[in-house]
C-alpha positions in Angstrom: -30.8 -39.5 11.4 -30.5 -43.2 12.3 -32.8 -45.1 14.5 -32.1 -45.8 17.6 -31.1 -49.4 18.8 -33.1 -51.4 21.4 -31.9 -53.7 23.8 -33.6 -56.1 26.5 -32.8 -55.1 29.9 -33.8 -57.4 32.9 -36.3 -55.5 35.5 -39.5 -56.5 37.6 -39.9 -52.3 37.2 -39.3 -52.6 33.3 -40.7 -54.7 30.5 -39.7 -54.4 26.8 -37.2 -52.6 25.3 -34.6 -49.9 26.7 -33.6 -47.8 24.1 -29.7 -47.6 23.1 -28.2 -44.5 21.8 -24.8 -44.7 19.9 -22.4 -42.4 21.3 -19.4 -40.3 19.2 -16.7 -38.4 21.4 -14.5 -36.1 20.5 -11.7 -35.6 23.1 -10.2 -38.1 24.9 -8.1 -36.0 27.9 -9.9 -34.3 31.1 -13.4 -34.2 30.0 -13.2 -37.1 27.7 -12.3 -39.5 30.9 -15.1 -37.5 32.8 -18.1 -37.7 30.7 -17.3 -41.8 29.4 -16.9 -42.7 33.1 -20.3 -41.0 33.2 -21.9 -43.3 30.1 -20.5 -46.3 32.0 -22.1 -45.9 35.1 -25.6 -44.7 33.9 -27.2 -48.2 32.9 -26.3 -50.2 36.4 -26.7 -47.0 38.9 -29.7 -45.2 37.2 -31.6 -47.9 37.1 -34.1 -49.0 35.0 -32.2 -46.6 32.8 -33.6 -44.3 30.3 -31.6 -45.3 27.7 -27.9 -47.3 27.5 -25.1 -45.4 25.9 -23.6 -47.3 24.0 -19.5 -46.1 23.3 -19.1 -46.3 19.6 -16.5 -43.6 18.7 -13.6 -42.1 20.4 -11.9 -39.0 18.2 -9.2 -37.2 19.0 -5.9 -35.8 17.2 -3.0 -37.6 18.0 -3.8 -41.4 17.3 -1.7 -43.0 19.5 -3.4 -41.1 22.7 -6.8 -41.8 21.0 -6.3 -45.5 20.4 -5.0 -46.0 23.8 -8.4 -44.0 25.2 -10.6 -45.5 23.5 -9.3 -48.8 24.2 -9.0 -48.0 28.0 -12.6 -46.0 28.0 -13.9 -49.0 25.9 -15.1 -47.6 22.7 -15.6 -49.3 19.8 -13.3 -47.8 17.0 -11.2 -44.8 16.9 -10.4 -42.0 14.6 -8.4 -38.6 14.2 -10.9 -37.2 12.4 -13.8 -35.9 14.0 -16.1 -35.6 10.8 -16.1 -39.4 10.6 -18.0 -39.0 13.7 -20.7 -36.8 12.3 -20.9 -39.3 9.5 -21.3 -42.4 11.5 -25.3 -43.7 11.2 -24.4 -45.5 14.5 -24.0 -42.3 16.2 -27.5 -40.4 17.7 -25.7 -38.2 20.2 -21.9 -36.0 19.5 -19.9 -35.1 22.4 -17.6 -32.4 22.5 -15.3 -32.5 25.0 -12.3 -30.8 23.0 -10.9 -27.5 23.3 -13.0 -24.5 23.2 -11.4 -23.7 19.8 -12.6 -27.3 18.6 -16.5 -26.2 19.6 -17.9 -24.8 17.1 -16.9 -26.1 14.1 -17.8 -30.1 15.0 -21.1 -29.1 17.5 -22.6 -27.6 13.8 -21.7 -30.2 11.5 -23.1 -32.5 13.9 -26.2 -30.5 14.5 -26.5 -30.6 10.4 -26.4 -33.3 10.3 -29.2 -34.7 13.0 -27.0 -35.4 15.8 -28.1 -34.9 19.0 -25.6 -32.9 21.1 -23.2 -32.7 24.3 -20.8 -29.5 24.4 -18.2 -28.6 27.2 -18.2 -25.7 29.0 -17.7 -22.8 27.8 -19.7 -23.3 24.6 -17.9 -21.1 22.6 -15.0 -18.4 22.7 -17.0 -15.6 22.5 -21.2 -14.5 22.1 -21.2 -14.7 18.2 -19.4 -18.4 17.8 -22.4 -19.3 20.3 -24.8 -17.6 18.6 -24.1 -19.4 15.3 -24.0 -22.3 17.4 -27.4 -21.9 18.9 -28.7 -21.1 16.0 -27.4 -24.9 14.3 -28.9 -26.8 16.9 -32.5 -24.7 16.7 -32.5 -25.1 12.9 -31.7 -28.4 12.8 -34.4 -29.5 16.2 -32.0 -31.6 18.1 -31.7 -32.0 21.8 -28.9 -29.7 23.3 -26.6 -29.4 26.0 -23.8 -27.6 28.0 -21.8 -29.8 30.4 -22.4 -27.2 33.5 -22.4 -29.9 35.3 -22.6 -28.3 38.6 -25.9 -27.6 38.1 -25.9 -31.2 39.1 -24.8 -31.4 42.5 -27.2 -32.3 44.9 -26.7 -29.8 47.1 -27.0 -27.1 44.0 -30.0 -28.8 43.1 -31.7 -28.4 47.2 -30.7 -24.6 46.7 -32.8 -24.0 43.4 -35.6 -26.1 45.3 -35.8 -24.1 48.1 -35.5 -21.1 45.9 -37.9 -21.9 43.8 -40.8 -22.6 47.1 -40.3 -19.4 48.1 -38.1 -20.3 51.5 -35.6 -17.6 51.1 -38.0 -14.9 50.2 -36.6 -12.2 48.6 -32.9 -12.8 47.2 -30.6 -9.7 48.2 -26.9 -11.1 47.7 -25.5 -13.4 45.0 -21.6 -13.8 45.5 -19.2 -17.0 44.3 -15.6 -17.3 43.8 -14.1 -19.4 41.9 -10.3 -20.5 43.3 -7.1 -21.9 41.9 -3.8 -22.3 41.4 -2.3 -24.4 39.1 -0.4 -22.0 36.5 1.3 -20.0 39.0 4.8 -19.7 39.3 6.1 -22.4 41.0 3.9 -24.9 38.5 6.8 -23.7 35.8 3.3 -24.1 33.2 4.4 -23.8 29.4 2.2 -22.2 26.5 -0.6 -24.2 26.9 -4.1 -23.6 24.8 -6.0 -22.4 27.6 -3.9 -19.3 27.6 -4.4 -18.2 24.0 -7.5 -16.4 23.1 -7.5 -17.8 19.3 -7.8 -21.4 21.3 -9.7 -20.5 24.4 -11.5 -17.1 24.1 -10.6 -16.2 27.6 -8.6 -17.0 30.6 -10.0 -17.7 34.2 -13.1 -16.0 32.9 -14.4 -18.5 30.1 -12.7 -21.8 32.2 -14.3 -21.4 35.3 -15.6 -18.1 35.9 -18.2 -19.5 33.4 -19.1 -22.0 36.0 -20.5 -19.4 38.8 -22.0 -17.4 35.8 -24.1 -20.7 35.1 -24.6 -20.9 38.6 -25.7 -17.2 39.3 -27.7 -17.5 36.1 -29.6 -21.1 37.2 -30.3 -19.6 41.1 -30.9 -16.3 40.9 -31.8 -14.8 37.1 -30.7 -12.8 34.7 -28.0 -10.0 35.3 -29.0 -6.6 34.2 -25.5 -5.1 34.2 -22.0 -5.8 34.8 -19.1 -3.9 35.6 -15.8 -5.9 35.1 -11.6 -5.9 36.0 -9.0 -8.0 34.9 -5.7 -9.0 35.1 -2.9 -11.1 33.5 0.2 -11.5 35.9 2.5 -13.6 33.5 2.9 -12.4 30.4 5.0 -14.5 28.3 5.4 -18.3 29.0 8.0 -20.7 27.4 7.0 -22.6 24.4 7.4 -26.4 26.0 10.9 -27.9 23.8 12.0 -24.9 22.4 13.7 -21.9 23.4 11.0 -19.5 22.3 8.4 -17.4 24.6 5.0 -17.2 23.9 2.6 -14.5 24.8 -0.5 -14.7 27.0 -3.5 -13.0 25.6 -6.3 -14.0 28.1 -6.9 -13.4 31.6 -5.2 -15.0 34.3 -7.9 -13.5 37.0 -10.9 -11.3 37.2 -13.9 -10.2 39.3 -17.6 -8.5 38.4 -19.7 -6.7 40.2 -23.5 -7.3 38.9 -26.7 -6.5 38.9 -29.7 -8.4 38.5 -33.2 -8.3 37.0 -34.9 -8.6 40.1 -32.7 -6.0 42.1 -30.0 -8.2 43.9 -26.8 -7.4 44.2 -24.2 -9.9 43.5 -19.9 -10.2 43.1 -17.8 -13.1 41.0 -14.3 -13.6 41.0 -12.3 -16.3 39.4 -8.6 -17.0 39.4 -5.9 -19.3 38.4 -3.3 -17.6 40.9 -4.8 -18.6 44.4 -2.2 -20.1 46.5 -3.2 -23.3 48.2 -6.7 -23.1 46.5 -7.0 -26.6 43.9 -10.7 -26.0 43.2 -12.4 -23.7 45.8 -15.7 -22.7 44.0 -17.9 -21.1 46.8 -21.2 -19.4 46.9 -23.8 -17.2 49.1 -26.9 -16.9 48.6 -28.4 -13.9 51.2 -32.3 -13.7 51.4 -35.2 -12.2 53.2 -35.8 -15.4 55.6 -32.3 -16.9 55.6 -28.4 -17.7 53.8 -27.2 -20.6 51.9 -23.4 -21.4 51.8 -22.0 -23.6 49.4 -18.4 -25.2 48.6 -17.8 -27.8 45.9 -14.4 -29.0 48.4 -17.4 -30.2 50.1 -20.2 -30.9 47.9 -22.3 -32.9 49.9 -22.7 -30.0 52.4 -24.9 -26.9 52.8 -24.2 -24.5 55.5 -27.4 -23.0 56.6 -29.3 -20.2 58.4 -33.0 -19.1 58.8 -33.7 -15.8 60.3 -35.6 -16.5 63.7 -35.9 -20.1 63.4 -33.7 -19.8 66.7 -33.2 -17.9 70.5 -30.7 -15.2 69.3 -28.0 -16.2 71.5 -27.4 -19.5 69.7 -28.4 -18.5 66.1 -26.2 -18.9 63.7 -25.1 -21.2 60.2 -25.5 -25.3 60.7 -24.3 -27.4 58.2 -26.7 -30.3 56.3 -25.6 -33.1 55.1 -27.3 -33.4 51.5 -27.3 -37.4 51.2 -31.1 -37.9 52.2 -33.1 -40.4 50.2 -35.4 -37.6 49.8 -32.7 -35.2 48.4 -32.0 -34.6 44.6 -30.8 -37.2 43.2 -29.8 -39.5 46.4 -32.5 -42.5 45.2 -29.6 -43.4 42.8 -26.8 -44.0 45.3 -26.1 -44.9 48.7 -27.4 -45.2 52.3 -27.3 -41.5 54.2 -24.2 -40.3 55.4 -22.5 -42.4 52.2 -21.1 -39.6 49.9 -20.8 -39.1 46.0 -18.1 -37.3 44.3 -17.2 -34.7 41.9 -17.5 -37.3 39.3 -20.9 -38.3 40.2 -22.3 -34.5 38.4 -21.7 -35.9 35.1 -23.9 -39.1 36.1 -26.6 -36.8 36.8 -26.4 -34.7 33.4 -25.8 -37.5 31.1 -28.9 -38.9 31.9 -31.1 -36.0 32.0 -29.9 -35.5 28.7 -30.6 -38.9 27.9 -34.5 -38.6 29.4 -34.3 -35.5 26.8 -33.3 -37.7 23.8 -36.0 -40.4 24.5 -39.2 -38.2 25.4 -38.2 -36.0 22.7 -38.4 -32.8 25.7 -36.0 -29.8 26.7 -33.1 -30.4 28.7 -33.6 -26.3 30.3 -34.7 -25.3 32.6 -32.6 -27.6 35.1 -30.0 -28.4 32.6 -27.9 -26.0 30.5 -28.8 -25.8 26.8 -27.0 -23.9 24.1 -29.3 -21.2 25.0 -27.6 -20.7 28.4 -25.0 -21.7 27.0 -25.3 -18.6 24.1 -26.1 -16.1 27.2 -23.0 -17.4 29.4 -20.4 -16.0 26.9 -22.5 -12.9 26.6 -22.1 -12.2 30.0 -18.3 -13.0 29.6 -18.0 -10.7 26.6 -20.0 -7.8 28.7 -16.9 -8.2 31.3 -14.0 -8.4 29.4 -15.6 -5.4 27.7 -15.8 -3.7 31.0 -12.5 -4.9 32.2 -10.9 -2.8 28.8 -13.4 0.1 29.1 -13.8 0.8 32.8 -17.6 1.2 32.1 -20.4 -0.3 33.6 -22.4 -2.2 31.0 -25.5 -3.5 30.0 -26.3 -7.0 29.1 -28.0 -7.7 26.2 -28.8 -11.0 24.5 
């Protein structure tokens, strides 16, 4: 693997060098915009930064789109081919941000080949394309990631916290839901590759059911057992400039009941056909001394309770404002009150990643390795398998 680069940077808290860490991206859409908004910030509003990503390689397939992003993003050079990225000595990290079908494939050649490594959610299309996956990354050392990036949120964060100090004693309920609507009817949505299971794995499950998995997973442990249903409304969608129809293979909704290790009971839903809902992901946390509500539509709120903290007659939820200087991650933005965005996750990621890179350390248990990333699309696989058997199963890693 190459050596990393060095640059000055001018602090009164830092003297010497700050290390710089050539980037490669593959995927220049959605997630592509997302995560190289996210290099950009890090070196002015983490500051000293741990490192400066440095935007060296933008890949992508059509080469007109990629020249264009990369230009606009401000990488160095361009290419349709992602192996050029694997290649590239001035390259240290590889960041997936293509489809889920475009995971596996590029995350182990880079991983072969010393590169340290960024994957989108979900990591793979099913358990055994992570597995190989996981394996790659193990064999080969490097430093690992899964862009659950909602893991990030401040608010998320304050929940694990006071999880973690024992404030919500014993954890009875788990339930999210994870809300939208964009390919309903009245979108008129083509064949797209997020509803082919050769391109995504899955349907509402792997795209953003696998976020509440992460998040049931990272707050409350491992699930025992799972008992799955699932449904596809639309079955066949127009092929966009042709008159042909294309099936649907993947779920367009579905909901678990599970079980965890330590006894508490839990429900997850997801769903692309939620009218009015753009991207309602809520969850509840029920405990011995109190409740936690959380919605990303407002993700710099928690709504509240603690069992006796109050006369009965005027107990209920309140809601906090999570933008304290004492709050996770608020010593890198603004003055209470002043909010951060959805955008502001991958700020938070990135760089733990990055701290990961430079102290040579693990990015778990706060961030999402391939690991979690391995026993997210386990826990898929264990519904969908309930979904078609009506059994309650067991999950096993």
């Amino acid at each position: 693997m190459a050596e990393t680069g060095f640059t000055k940077m001018a602090s009164t808290k830092q003297s010497g060098a700050t290390p710089e860490i050539g980037v490669g991206m593959l995927g220049y859409a959605f997630m592509g915009k997302a995560h190289s908004n996210a290099f950009k910030k890090i070196p002015y509003m983490i500051y000293p930064p741990v490192a400066i990503p440095k935007l060296v390689t933008l890949a992508g397939r059509n080469e007109a789109a990629v020249r264009t992003a990369a230009e606009r993003f401000g990488y160095q050079d361009y290419t349709t081919d992602w192996r050029k990225l694997v290649k590239d000595d001035r390259i240290q990290l590889f960041d997936n941000g293509g489809p889920n079908d475009a995971h596996a494939e590029p995350c182990i050649a880079a991983a072969r080949a010393g590169k340290h490594i960024l994957c989108e959610k979900p990591l793979a299309r099913d358990a055994r394309e992570a597995a190989k996956m996981l394996n790659a990354v193990v064999k080969a050392g490097v430093v690992h990631a899964v862009a659950f990036n909602y893991r990030f949120v401040p608010a998320v964060r304050l929940i694990r916290n006071l999880i973690d100090s024992g404030q919500l004693g014993r954890i009875y309920h788990f339930r999210a839901t994870y809300l939208q609507e964009w390919i309903m009817p009245h979108y008129e949505m083509p064949m797209i590759w997020r509803l082919s299971k050769k391109q995504a794995g899955s349907g509402a499950l792997g795209d953003i059911g696998a976020h509440i998995i992460d998040l049931a997973r990272y707050l409350v442990g491992e699930p025992r057992r799972v008992s799955g249903a699932a449904q596809t409304f639309i079955k066949r969608r127009p092929v966009a400039g042709t008159p042909r129809f294309a099936r649907v293979d993947v779920d367009d909704a579905f909901a678990a009941v599970v079980e965890f290790e330590d006894g508490a009971l839990g429900t997850l839903e997801a769903t692309r056909f939620a009218a009015g809902r753009k991207n309602y992901n809520v969850l509840e946390i029920n405990g011995e001394k109190g409740s936690i509500r959380f919605n990303l539509e407002r993700m710099n709120e928690l709504e509240v309770f603690w069992v006796g903290e109050e006369p009965r007659d005027t107990q209920g939820f309140h809601t906090v404002n999570v933008s304290e200087s004492y709050h996770p991650f608020w010593e890198h933005w603004w003055p209470q009150g002043h909010i951060i965005g959805w955008e502001h996750t991958f700020v938070h990621e990135i760089h733990h990643l990055l701290e990961a890179i430079v102290s040579g350390g693990k990015v778990a248990p706060h961030g999402a390795d391939f690991e979690d990333g391995y026993k997210n699309a386990v826990i898929c696989d264990a519904i969908l398998a309930s979904a078609q058997s009506g059994k309650r199963l067991t999950v096993k890693y």
